[in-house]
C-alpha positions, 0 to 999 in steps of 0.5 A: 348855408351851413357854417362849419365850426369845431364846436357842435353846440355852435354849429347847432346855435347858429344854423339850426337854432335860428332857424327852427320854426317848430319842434318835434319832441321826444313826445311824438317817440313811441306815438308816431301819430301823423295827424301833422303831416295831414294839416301841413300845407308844404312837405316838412315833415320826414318820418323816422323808425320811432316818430317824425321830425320837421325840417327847418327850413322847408317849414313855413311857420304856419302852425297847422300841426302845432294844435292836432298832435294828439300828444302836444308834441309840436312846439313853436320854438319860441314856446317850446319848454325848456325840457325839449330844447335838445330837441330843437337840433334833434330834429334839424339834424335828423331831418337834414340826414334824412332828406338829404338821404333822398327820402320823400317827406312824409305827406299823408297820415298812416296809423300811429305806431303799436301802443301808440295809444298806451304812450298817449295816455301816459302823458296825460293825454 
């Protein structure tokens, strides 16, 4: 599955790029608000200290999760702002790490993180 290159940036173009139906971005760091988790009909989504990410290839592109993050942090990649697009290997690699680590996806909501609602307000939300 994985193709094995000395470039990074290729390496993350041809097997993650392709592959990524949705983004999490830097918007979710600090919120961690798990609303995305609940919605997703197939385990996808693994949680980090500071937010969660979404493993590309166990989503199915169904876009639950796009419309009840509290913070828009959810993109399709093929909406996603140019501004989050270091975001799109961000999360394929931290989601590979992860899972294959042996850690469980995160399937059910817990509270956002401490000042979770101070961020939310700072972007406008």
């Amino acid at each position: 599955m994985y193709l094995i290159s000395n470039d990074s940036l290729c390496y993350a173009t041809l097997n993650h790029r392709n592959l990524m139906p949705h983004v999490v971005t830097d918007k979710c760091n600090g919120c961690k608000f798990t609303d995305c988790v609940e919605v997703c009909p197939v385990a996808c989504f693994y949680e980090m200290d500071n937010q969660v990410v979404i493993h590309p290839e166990d989503c199915i592109d169904c876009m639950a999760c796009v419309d009840v993050c509290p913070v828009h942090a959810i993109y399709a990649e093929a909406d996603l702002p140019p501004e989050f697009t270091k975001d799109i290997e961000f999360n394929a690699t931290q989601a590979h790490q992860i899972k294959d680590s042996g850690t469980e996806a995160i399937t059910v909501k817990k509270d956002p993180l401490p000042g979770a609602n101070e961020r939310k307000k700072a972007l406008g939300y």
